[in-house]
FIBA-805019 format. One line per 10 residues: their letters; for each residue z, x, y of C-alpha. Coordinates in steps of 0.25 Angstrom, whole numbers. Layout:
# residues N
a> Z X Y; ... $
//
This chain:
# residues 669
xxxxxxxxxx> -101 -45 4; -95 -40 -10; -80 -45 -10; -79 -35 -21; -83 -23 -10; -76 -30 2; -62 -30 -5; -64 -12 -7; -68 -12 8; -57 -18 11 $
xxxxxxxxxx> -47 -10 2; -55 4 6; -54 1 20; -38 -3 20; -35 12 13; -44 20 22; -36 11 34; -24 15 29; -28 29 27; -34 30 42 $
xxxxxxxxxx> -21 25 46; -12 35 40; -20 48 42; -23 44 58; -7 43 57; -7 56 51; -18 63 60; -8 56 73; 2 65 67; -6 79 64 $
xxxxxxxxxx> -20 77 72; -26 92 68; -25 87 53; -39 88 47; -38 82 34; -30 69 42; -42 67 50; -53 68 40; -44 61 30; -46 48 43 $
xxxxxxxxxx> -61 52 43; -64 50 29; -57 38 30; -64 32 42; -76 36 35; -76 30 24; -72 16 29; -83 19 39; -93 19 26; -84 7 20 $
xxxxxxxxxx> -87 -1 32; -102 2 34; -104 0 18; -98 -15 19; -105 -17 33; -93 -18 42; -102 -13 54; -91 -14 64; -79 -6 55; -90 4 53 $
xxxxxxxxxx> -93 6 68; -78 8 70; -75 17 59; -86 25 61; -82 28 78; -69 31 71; -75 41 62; -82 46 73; -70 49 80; -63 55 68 $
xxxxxxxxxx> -74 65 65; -72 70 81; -57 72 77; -59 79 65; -69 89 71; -60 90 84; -68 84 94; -58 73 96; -43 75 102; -35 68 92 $
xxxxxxxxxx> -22 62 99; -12 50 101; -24 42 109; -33 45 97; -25 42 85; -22 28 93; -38 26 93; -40 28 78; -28 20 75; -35 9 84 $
xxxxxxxxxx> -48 10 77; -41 10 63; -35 -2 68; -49 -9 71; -53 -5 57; -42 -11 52; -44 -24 61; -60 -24 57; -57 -24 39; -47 -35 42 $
xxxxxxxxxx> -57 -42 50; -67 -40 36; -56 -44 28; -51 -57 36; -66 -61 41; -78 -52 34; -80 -47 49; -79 -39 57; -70 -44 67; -62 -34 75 $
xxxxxxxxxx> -71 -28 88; -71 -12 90; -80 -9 100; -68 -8 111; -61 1 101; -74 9 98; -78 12 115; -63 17 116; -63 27 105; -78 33 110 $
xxxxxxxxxx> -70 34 124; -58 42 116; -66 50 108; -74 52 122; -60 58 129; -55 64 118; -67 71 113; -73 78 126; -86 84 124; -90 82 112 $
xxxxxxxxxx> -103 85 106; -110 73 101; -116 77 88; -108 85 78; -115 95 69; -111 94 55; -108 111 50; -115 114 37; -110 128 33; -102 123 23 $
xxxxxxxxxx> -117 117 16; -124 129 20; -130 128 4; -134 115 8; -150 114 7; -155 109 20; -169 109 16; -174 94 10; -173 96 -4; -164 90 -11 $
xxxxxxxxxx> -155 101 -18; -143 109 -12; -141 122 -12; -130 125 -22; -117 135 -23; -115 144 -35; -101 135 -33; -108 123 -34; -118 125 -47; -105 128 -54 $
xxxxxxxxxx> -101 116 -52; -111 109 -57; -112 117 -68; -96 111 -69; -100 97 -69; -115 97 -75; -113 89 -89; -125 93 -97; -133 78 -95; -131 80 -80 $
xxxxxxxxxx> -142 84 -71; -140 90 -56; -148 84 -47; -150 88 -31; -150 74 -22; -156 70 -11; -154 57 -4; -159 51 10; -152 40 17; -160 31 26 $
xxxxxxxxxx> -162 37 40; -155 23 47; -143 25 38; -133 20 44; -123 26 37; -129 40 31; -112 44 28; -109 33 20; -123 32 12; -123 49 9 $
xxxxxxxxxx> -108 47 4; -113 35 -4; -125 44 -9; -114 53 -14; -103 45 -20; -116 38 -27; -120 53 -33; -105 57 -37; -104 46 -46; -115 48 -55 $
xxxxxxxxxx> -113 64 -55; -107 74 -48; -110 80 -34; -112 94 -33; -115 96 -18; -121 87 -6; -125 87 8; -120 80 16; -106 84 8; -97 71 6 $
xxxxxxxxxx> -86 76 15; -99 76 26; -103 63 23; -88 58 25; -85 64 37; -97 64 45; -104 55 52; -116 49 49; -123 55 59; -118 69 54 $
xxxxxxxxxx> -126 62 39; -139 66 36; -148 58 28; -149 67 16; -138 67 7; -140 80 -4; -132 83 -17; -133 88 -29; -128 81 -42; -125 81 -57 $
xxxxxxxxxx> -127 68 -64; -130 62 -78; -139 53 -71; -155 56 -71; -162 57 -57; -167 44 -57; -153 36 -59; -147 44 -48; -159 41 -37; -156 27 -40 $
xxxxxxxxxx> -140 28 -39; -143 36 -25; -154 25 -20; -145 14 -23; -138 19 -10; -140 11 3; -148 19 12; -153 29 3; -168 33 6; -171 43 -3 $
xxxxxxxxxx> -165 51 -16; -171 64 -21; -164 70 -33; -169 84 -39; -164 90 -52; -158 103 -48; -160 113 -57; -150 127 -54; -147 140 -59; -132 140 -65 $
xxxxxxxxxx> -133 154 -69; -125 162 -60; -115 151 -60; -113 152 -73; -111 166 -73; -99 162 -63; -94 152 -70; -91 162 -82; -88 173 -73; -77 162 -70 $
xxxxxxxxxx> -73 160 -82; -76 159 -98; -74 145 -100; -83 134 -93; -81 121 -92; -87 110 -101; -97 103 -93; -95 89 -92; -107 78 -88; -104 74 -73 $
xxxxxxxxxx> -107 60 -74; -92 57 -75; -86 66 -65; -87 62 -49; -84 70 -37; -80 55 -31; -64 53 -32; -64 41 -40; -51 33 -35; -41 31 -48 $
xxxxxxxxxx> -37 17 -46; -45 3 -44; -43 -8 -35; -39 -19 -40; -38 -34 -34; -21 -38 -34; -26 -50 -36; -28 -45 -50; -16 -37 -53; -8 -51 -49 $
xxxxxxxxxx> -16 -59 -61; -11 -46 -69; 3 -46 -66; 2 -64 -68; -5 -61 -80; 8 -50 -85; 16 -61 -81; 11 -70 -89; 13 -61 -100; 26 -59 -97 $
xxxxxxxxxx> 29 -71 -97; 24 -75 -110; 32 -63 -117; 42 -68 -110; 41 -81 -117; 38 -75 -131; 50 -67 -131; 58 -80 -129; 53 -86 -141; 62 -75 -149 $
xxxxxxxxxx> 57 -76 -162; 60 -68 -173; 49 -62 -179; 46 -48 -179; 32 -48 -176; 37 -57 -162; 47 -47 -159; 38 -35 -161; 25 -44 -154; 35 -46 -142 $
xxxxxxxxxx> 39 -32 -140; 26 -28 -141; 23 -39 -129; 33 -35 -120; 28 -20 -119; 15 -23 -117; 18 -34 -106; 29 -24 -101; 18 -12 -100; 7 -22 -95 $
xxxxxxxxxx> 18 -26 -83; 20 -12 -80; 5 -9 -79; 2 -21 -70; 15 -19 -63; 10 -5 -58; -5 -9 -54; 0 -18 -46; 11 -8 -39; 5 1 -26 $
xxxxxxxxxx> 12 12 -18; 18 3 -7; 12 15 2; 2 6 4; 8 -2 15; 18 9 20; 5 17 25; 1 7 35; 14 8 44; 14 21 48 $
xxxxxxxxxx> 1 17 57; 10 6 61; 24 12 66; 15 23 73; 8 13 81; 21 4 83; 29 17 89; 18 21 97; 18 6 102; 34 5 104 $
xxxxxxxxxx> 35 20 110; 45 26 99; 43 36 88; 43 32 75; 43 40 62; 39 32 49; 43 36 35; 37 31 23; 44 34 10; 41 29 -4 $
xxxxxxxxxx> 26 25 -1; 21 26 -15; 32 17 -20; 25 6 -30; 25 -9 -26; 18 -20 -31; 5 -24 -24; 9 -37 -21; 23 -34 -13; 15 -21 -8 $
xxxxxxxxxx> 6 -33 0; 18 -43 7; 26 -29 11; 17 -24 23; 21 -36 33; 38 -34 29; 37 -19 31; 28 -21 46; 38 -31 51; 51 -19 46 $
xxxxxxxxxx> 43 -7 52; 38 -13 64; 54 -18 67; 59 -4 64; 48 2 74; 51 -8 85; 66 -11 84; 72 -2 73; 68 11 81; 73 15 95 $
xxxxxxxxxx> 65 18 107; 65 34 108; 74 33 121; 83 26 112; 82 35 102; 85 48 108; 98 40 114; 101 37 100; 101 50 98; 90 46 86 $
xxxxxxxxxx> 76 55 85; 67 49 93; 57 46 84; 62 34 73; 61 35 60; 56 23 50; 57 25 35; 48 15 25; 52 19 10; 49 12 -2 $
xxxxxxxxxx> 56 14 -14; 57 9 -28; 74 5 -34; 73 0 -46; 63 -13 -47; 63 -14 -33; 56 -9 -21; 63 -4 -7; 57 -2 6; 64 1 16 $
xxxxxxxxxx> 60 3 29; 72 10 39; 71 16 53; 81 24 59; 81 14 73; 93 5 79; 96 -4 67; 100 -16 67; 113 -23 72; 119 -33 62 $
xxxxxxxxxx> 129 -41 74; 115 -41 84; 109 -47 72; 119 -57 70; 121 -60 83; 107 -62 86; 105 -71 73; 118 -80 79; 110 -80 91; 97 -87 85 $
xxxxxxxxxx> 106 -97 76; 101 -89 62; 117 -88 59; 132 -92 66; 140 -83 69; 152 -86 59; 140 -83 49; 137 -69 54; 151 -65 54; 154 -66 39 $
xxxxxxxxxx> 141 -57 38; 138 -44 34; 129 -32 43; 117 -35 32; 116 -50 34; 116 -47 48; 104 -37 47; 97 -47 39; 97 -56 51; 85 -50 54 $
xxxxxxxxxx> 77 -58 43; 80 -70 50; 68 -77 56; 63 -74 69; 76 -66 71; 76 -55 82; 87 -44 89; 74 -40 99; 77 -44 113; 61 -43 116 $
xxxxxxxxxx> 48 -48 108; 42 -35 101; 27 -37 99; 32 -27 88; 42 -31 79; 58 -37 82; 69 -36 71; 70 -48 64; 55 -53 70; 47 -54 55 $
xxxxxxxxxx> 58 -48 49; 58 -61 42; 47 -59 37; 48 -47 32; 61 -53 23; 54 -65 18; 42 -57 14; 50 -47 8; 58 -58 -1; 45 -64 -6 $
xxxxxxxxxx> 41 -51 -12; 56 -53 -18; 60 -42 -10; 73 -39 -2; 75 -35 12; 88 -28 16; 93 -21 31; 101 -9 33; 104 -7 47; 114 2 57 $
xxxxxxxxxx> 113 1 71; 106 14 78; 103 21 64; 92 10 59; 89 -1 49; 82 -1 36; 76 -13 28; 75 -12 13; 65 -20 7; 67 -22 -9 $
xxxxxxxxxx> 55 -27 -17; 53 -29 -31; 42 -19 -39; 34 -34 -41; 34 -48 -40; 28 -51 -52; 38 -47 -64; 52 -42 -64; 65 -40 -72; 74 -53 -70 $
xxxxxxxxxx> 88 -58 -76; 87 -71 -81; 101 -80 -79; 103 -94 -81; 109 -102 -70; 112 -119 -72; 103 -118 -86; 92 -111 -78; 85 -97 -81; 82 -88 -68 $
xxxxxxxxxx> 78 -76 -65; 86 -64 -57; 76 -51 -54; 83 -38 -58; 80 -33 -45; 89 -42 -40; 100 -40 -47; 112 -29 -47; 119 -33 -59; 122 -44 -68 $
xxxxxxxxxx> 137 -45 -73; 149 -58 -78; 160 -60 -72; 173 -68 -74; 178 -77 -63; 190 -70 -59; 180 -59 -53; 177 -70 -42; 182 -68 -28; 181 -76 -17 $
xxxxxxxxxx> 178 -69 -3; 175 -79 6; 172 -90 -2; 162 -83 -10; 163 -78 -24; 165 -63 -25; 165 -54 -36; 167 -39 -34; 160 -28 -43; 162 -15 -41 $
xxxxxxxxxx> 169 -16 -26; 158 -24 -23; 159 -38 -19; 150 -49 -23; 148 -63 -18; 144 -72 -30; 134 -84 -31; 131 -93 -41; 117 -94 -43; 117 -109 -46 $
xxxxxxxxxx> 122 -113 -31; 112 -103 -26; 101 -110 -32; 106 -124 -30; 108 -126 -43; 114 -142 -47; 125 -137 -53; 141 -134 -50; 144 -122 -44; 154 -113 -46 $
xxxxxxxxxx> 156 -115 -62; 154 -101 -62; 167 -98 -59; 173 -106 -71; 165 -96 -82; 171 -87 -90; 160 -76 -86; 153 -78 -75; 138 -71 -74; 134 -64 -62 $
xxxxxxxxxx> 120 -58 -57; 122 -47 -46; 113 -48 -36; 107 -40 -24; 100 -39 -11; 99 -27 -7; 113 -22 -5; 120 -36 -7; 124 -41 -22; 127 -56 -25 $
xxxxxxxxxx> 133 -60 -39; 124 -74 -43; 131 -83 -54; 123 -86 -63; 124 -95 -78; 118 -86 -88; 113 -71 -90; 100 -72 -98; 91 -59 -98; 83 -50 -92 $
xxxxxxxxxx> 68 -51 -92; 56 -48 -85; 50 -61 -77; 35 -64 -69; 38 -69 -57; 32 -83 -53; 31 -86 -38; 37 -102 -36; 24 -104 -29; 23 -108 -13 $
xxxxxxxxxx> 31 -123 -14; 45 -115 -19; 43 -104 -11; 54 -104 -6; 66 -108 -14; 80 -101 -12; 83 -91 -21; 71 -93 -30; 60 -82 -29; 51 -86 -41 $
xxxxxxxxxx> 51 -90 -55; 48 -84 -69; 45 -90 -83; 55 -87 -94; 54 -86 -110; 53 -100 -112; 43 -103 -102; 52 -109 -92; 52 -105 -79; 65 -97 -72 $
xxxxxxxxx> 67 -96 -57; 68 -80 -51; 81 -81 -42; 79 -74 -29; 93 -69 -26; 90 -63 -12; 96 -74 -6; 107 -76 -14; 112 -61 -12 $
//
């Protein structure tokens, strides 16, 4: 099979998924809603044809009872309830089981037939007496020929507009095509038939209408498929486009010849000035999607390849020559390489929507499960993010929303004593600050308590006592990062504070991200995760420290400033300036990094610089030897075997070609 035609089925059937997910959610919350339900059938109906197409016989047997049953509850033959909603969701889920088992295998693995016996038996007690065949109404196609010839009856309505769009090399042609009488799938080839005719002209009018062949049944489709067209092309070029159509049996075309007159006379009786014609072989009545899919794999060697470019400007603006055709060549340079960043930079960034759609599904299901009531919020879902932190965030944010359904909010009992609604609230909200990303995910539950924490952490030998006691509430909280750390009395098959949260933190700070917790007992927790826009290129200050050239990202830093000693304090034992009633520890950057060099000559310097650095709320000043400059720096992973190195998160190549470490000051602050 084409890899090239696998890869669209697999990205076709992940939207129409999601989109069944979030309209069966919304048709839970107003069932009489029309243009919900057949927003799910189109959707069910097109993966259907997807499926068929590709010869996934057991996805389409499955979707197709689904469509079955969607069809009953948009024409109200089905009760549509709780029990109901439970069996689509099941069935969406079985879909879902059998593209990953296409995905991970080529086959299909999953088994339905257990699934399929026990929605026949609900639509059986939910539908009553229902009549077994439907008949399809035809008063709204009461023009529509029913004789075999091949042209339809046409409106004055209609001949206008062909009269609209007939570009003076365009012919109009009445269609006939038959499909073979063992078609299996007469829906799929007579919406083929059309999509095949609306790209080389324009379609006027059709029997069966495209909404029919959507939504019906292939039962409900005939094997004619009518139409009347405008095209540039000559009858014989548009028999063989038809016949190239599996399952086509026979095309008849016929040039229709009409008389426009009393239309005309309309059309002016309308109004004085007509419209220009224009050739129909450019216009479409097919939406035409604006956008292109395009393999990550190639926006990375993009972004790598702007890298590389930076990095050599970088290196040429080193040489500093003065020359005025160098100067003016390397300002040229840098707005190019500046636009060209930008550009790629914002094909690679994507609405972080994307992954916030799938957990409504989820809390829905995990409240149901738990017994509480549980209201999501999602704010900010068309906030930008690059592609490739969009991928590693869906795990962190199912471990958070998963703890805040099981652990953060109360049972309703509890709630009510609380004297808190009974349905909790969870809110997840992007948002962009600067060069940085939050998202913070914040239920209005129990919260957390710092001493329980502390007390537990004592308990299971993660800290002493003596430590705890010179910490504040937010080390404390941030106990819960801890590995295999837990308050929860009983093993939840759901989640447990503190079971994968750390996890969540150490995938968080491999996208060089942040993760901070507010908490207050009975009023809820919220945990703020703050990303960068990219991990490719960002803004950095360059410092020196023992002779050395490294790199501090400006989103990690508050402020830069130099001090003289007698600003030092000492509380205890730790150096301590204050800036603006705020008190600062202070660390020299060389003992941090283990640097062989003696410490504490710092303090013997006239002026003293300092970098101000932050996490989250908390701001360290780091010692450094040397201010340099600012500039904007590709980031280079250190590969697999320095992984790991403290305070170290990559490295960069500077002007003249050397390499400079990127300090990872998380830690640090």
């Amino acid at each position: 099979m084409d890899e090239q035609y696998l890869q669209m089925f697999f990205d076709e059937s992940d939207e129409y998924i999601q989109v069944l997910n979030e309209n069966i959610l919304a048709l839970e919350q107003d069932p009489d809603d029309k243009d919900v339900i057949n927003s799910i059938f189109r959707a069910a109906h097109s993966l259907k044809g997807m499926a068929a197409t590709m010869g996934f016989d057991r996805l389409t047997s499955l979707t197709h009872k689904l469509e079955n049953a969607l069809d009953k509850i948009r024409n109200d033959e089905l009760k549509l309830d709780t029990e109901m909603i439970d069996s689509l969701f099941a069935g969406l889920d079985l879909i879902t089981s059998i593209v990953n088992d296409i995905k991970d295998s080529g086959e299909e693995l999953t088994e339905v037939q257990d699934y399929v016996d026990e929605l026949n038996e609900m639509i059986a007690s939910h539908s009553g007496e229902v009549a077994v065949d439907s008949v399809i109404s035809n008063t709204d196609n009461a023009d529509v020929s029913v004789a075999n010839d091949v042209v339809l009856d046409l409106s004055n309505d209609e001949k206008e507009e062909i009269l609209d769009n007939k570009g003076e090399t365009d012919y109009i042609y009445g269609v006939l095509v038959e499909l073979e009488e063992d078609s299996m799938l007469k829906s799929v080839r007579a919406y083929m038939v059309l999509k095949t005719a609306a790209e080389v002209g324009y379609i006027v009018k059709s029997s069966p209408t495209r909404d029919e062949i959507e939504n019906e049944d292939d039962d409900n489709i005939g094997r004619e498929i009518k139409f009347v067209l405008i095209s540039h092309l000559a009858a014989e070029e548009l028999e063989n486009e038809l016949f190239d159509i599996i399952d086509v049996q026979d095309v008849k075309i016929d040039n229709v010849e009409l008389d426009f007159s009393e239309v005309k006379k309309n059309k002016a009786e309308k109004s004085s000035s007509s419209k220009k014609s224009k050739s129909s072989s450019n216009k479409t009545n097919v939406e035409v999607s604006p956008t292109v899919r395009v393999d990550i794999s190639k926006l990375d060697t993009l972004m790598n390849m702007v890298g590389e470019l930076l990095i050599n400007k970088t290196r040429l603006e080193g040489l500093k020559l003065e020359h005025d055709t160098y100067n003016d060549i390397i300002g040229q340079l840098d707005r190019v390489t500046m636009e060209l960043h930008h550009v790629v930079m914002q094909i690679r960034m994507v609405p972080i929507g994307g992954i916030f759609n799938r957990f409504p599904r989820m809390i829905r299901d995990l409240s149901k499960e738990l017994d509480k009531e549980v209201d999501l919020i999602i704010e900010g879902a068309e906030t930008e993010l690059d592609r490739s932190i969009i991928d590693e965030l869906a795990d962190p944010l199912v471990h958070l929303l998963r703890n805040a359904v099981d652990h953060g909010i109360e049972q309703k009992d509890v709630r009510k004593e609380k004297d808190k609604p009974v349905e909790g609230k969870i809110l997840l909200k992007a948002y962009q600050k600067g060069s940085e990303i939050l998202i913070e995910v914040e239920d209005d539950g129990k919260g957390l308590d710092g001493d329980k924490l502390a007390e537990k952490a004592i308990e299971k030998g993660i800290t002493t006592r003596e430590d705890v006691e010179n910490m504040d509430e937010r080390e404390k909280l941030h106990f819960v990062f801890a590995p295999g750390f837990s308050t929860t009395e009983e093993v939840s098959d759901v989640s447990g504070r503190g079971v994968g949260m750390d996890v969540v933190k150490s995938v968080v700070e491999s996208l060089d991200g942040q993760i901070m917790i507010e908490s207050e007992k009975d009023i809820g927790t919220r945990f703020t995760i703050s990303l960068p826009l990219t991990l490719a290129i960002t803004q950095a200050l360059m410092v020196k420290i023992d002779d050395e050239i490294f790199a501090i990202p400006l989103n990690a830093i508050s402020e830069t400033l130099t001090i003289t000693p007698d600003r030092l304090k000492q509380v205890r034992g730790q150096d301590v300036i204050v800036l603006r009633d705020k008190t600062i520890p202070i660390k020299e950057a060389a003992r941090q990094l283990n640097l062989d060099v003696e410490y504490g000559k710092y303090k013997e310097l006239d002026e003293i610089p300092v970098v101000i650095v932050k996490t989250g709320e908390r701001l360290v000043g780091l010692v450094i030897d040397e201010l340099l400059n600012q500039q904007e720096i590709v980031i280079k992973s250190l590969g697999k075997y320095l992984l790991n190195v403290e305070h170290i998160s990559g490295a960069t190549i500077v002007g003249d070609g050397d390499v400079a470490l990127i300090l990872d000051v998380r830690n640090i602050a």
